[in-house]
C-alpha distance (Angstrom), angle and dihedral (degrees) to the residues before:
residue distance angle dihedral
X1 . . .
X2 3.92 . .
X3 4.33 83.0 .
X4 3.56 91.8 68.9
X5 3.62 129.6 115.6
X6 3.68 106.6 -124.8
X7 4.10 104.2 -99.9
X8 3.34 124.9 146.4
X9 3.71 97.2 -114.2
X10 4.18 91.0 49.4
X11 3.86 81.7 56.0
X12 3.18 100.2 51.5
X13 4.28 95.8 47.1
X14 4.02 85.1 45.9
X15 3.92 82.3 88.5
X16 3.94 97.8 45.6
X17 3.59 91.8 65.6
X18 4.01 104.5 120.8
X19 4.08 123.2 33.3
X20 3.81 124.4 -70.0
X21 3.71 116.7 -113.0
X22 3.99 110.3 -88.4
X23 3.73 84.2 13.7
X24 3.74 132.6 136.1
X25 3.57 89.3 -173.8
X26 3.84 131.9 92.0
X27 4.13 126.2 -150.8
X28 3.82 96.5 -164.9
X29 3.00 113.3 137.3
X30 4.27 135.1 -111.3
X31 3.52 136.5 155.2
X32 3.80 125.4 -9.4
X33 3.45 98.6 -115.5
X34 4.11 84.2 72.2
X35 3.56 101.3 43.8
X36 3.74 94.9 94.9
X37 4.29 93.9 49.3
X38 4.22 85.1 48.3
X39 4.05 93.1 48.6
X40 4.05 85.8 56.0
X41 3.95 87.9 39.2
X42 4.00 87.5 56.3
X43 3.45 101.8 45.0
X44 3.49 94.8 42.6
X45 4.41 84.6 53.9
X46 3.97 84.6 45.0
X47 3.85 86.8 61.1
X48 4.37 95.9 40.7
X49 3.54 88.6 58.2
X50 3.94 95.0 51.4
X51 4.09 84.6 55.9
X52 4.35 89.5 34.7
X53 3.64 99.8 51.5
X54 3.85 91.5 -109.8
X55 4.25 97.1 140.4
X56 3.53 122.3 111.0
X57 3.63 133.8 -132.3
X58 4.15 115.9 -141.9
X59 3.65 109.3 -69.9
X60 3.94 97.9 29.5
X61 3.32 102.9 -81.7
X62 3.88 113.5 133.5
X63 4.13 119.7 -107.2
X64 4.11 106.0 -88.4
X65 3.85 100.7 -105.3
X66 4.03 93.1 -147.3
X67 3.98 97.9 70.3
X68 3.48 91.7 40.7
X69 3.80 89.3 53.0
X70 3.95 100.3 43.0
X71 3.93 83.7 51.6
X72 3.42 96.6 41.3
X73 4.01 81.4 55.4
X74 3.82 95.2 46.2
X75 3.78 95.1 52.7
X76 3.78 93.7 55.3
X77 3.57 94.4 45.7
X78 4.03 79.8 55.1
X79 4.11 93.6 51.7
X80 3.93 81.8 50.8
X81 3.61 97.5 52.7
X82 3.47 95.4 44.0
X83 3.62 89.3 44.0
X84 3.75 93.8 61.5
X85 3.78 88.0 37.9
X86 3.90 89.3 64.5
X87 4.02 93.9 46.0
X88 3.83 83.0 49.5
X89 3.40 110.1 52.3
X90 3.89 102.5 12.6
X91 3.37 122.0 25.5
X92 4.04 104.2 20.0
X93 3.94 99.0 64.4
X94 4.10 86.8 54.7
X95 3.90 87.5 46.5
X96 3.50 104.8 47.9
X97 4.70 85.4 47.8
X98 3.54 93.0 55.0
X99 3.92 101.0 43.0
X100 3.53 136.2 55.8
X101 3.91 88.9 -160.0
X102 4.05 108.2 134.9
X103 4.10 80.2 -153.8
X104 3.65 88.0 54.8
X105 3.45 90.7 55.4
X106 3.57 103.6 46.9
X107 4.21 90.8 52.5
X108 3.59 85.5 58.6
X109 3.65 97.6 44.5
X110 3.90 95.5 45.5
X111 3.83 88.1 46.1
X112 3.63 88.3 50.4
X113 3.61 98.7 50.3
X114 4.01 102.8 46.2
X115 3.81 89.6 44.5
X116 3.73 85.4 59.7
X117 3.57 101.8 39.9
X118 3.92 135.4 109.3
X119 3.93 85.9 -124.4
X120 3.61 89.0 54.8
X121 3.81 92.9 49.3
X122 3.85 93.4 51.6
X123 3.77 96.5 37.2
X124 3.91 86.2 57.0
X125 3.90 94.8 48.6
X126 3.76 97.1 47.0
X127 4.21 90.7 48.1
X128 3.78 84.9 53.5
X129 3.82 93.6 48.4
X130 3.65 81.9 49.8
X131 3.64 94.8 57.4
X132 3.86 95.2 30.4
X133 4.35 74.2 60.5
X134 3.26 94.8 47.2
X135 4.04 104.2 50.7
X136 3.59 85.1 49.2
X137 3.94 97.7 60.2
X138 3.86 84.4 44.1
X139 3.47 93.4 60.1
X140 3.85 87.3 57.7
X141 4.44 80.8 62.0
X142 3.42 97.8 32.4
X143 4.29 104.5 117.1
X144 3.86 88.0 -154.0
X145 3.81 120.3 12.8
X146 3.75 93.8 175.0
X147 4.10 87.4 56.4
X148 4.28 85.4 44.8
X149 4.10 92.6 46.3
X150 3.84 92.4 49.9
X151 4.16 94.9 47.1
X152 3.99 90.3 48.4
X153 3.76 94.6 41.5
X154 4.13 83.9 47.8
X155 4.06 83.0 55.9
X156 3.74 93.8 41.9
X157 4.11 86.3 57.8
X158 3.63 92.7 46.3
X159 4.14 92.1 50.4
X160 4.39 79.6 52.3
X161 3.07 90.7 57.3
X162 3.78 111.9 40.2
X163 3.85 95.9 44.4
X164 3.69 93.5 40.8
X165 3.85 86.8 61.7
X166 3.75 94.4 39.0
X167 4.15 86.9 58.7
X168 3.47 103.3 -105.6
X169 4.02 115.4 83.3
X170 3.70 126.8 -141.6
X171 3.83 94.7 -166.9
X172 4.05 99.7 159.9
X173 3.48 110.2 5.7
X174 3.88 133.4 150.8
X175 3.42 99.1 -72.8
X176 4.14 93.1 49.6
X177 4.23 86.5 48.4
X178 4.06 84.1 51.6
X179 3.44 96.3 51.8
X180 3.59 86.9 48.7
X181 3.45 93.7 51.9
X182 3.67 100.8 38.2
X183 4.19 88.6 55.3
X184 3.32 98.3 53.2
X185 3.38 96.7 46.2
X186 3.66 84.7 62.0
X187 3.74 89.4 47.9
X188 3.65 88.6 55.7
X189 3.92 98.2 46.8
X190 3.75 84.9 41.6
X191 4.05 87.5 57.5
X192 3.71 92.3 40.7
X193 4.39 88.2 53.8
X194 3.74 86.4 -118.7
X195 4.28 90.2 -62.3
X196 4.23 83.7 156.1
X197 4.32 80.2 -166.0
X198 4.19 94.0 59.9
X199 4.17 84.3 29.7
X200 3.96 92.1 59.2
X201 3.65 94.9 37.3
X202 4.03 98.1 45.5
X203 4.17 77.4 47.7
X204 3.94 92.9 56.3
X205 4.06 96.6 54.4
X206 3.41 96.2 34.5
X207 4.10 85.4 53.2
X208 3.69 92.5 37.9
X209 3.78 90.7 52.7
X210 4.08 98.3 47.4
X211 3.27 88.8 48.7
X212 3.97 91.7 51.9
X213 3.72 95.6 40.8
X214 4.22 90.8 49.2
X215 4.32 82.4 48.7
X216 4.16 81.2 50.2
X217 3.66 97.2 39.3
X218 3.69 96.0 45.7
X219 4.24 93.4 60.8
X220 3.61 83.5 58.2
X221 3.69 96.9 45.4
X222 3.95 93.5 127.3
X223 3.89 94.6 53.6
X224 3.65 100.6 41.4
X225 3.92 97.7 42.1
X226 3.60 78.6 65.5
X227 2.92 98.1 77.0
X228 3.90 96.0 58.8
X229 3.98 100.0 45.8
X230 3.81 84.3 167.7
X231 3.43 98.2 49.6
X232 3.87 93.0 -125.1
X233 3.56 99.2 152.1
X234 3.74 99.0 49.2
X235 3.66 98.8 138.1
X236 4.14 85.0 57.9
X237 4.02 87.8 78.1
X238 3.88 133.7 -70.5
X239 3.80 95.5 -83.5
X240 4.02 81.2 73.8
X241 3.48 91.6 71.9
X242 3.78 111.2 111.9
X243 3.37 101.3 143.0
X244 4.00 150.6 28.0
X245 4.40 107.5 -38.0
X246 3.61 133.1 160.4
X247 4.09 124.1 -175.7
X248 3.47 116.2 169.6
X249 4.35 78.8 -165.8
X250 3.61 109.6 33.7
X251 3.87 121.2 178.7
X252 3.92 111.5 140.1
X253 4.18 119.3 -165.8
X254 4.19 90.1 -100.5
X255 2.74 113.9 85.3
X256 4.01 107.8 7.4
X257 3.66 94.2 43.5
X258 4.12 84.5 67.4
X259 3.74 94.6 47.7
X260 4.19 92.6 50.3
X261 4.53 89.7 44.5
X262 3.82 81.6 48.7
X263 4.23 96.2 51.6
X264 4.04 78.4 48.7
X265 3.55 86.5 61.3
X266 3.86 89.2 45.3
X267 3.50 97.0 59.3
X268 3.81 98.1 48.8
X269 3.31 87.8 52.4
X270 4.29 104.4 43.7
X271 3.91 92.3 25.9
X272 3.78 107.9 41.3
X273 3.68 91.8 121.7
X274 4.00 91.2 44.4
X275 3.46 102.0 -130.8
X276 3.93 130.7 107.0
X277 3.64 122.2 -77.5
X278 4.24 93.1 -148.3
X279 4.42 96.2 40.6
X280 3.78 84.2 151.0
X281 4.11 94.2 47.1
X282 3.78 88.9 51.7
X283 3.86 98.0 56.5
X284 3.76 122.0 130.8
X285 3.96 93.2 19.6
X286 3.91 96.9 -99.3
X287 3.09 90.8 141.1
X288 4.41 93.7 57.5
X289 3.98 88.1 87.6
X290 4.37 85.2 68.9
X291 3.61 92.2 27.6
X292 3.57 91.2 66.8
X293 3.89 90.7 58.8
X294 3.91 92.3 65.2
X295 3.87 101.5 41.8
X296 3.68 80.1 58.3
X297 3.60 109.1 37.9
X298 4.20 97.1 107.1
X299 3.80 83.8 66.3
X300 4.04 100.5 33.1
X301 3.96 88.2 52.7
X302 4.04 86.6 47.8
X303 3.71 97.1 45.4
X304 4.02 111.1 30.2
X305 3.77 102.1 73.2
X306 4.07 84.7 57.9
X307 4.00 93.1 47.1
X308 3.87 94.5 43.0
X309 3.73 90.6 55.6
X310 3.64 94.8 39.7
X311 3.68 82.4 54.1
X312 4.22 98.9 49.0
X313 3.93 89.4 41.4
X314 3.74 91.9 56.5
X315 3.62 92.7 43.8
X316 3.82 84.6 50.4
X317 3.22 99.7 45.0
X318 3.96 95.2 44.8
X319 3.96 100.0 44.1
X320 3.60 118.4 -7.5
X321 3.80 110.9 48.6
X322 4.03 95.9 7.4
X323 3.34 114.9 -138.6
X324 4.18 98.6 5.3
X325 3.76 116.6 98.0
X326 3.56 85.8 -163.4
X327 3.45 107.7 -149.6
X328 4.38 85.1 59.6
């Protein structure tokens, strides 16, 4: 489009000018009367490919499908849990007063009993080893870590904040331990002048040993927490609890910080050539409806508690304790 005229809108097409990936249609450009109808028909490929698989990673090669997929997986299985959390301890009490429904009943009683037990518990840890995993092969991808570190510790704040005036306190949850992670990562490549082989291996003994100090630390839990009767340095690990705490998100640096240096070291070592390690698995994009889950999951984790109690207090408030939102 080096005829055009200089508008905004002809700027913005000037990049639409071949066919999106898993596409069948083209932004090239033709007269002006169009230019409008092709804007819409770019932005509206722009979104497909989010859902199709069609982003790119630096240097053109496409996104690898598997760690979108197992995230994808692990943030659902998060919506779920917190899903049945909310029935649990919120909503299902309320519920099961105001009706004499035997179904009622049983929700809340099913809710009640796998958020309380020891499947539940070990379910929950290996998801966030999973994820802990995950972000830490990212960071091998990630253009700009430092840029990544900031915008997730900005969200972390902003969960602080909200919850703490709603009543119920995410002081160091999963999003604070990734930002944590996700800087010093960059500290450590920074250190290491970017040599991704003496980045990934500082990253695996530096994982290895938080992860055995926290296994230490934790056996002496009563002696060291001690030390902090008022709990100050909570987000060092829960062995640092001497005193009064309440999280309703709790994941301090030891031990998850270890897990996420360790997926670091992962991905140097399965993705050094950047491309997927199961192409042929990943054919014909069925896998795009999960994938979607994990590009997202900074915003999902920010956003689903909100909608899933939105959801419960109108279905309170409409049929099953009429007029009481519950949780208002």
């Amino acid at each position: 489009m080096n005829d055009a005229k200089g508008t905004d809108l002809e700027k913005q097409l000037a990049g639409c000018s071949k066919v999106e990936e898993n596409s069948s249609i083209t932004c090239a450009p033709s007269d002006s009367a169009s230019q409008l109808r092709r804007a819409f028909a770019c932005a509206g490929n722009k979104i497909k490919s989010i859902f199709t698989g069609g982003t790119k990673l630096k240097g053109g090669k496409s996104r690898i499908w598997e760690l979108d997929f197992i995230r994808g997986i692990c943030v659902l299985l998060m919506v779920f849990d917190h899903f049945i959390f909310d029935i649990a301890d919120i909503f299902g009490r309320a519920w099961s007063l105001a009706s004499d429904s035997a179904v009622i009943e049983s929700i809340y009683e099913a809710a009640s009993d796998f958020a309380s037990s020891p499947f539940h518990d070990t379910a929950q840890h290996i998801v966030v080893w999973i994820f802990c995993l995950i972000c830490g092969i990212s960071c091998y991808f990630s253009r700009s870590n430092l840029k990544r570190g900031i915008i997730v510790a900005i969200c972390a704040a902003i969960v602080t904040a909200v919850t703490k005036a709603i009543g119920t306190p995410i002081r160091f949850g999963i999003l604070h331990m990734f930002a944590v992670a996700i800087l010093l990562f960059w500290l450590i490549d920074t250190i290491c002048r970017r040599n991704k082989r003496l980045t990934a291996t500082v990253c695996l003994v530096l994982g290895i040993a938080i992860i055995c100090i926290d296994a230490a630390m934790s056996s002496y839990s009563e002696a060291v927490g001690s030390l902090a009767s008022d709990s100050s340095l909570y987000f060092i690990g829960d062995w640092m609890l001497g005193g009064p705490f309440y999280s309703a998100d709790y994941y301090p640096i030891f031990p998850s910080v270890g897990y996420m240096l360790i997926g670091s070291f992962v991905g140097f070592t399965l993705y050094s050539k950047r491309r997927s390690l199961l192409p042929r698995l990943g054919k014909y994009g069925w896998h795009a409806p999960i994938d979607i889950w994990g590009r997202l999951a900074l915003y999902v984790y920010i956003l689903h508690q909100v909608v899933i109690a939105v959801i419960l207090a109108l279905i309170s408030y409409l049929f099953l304790t009429p007029g009481d939102f519950v949780i208002i």
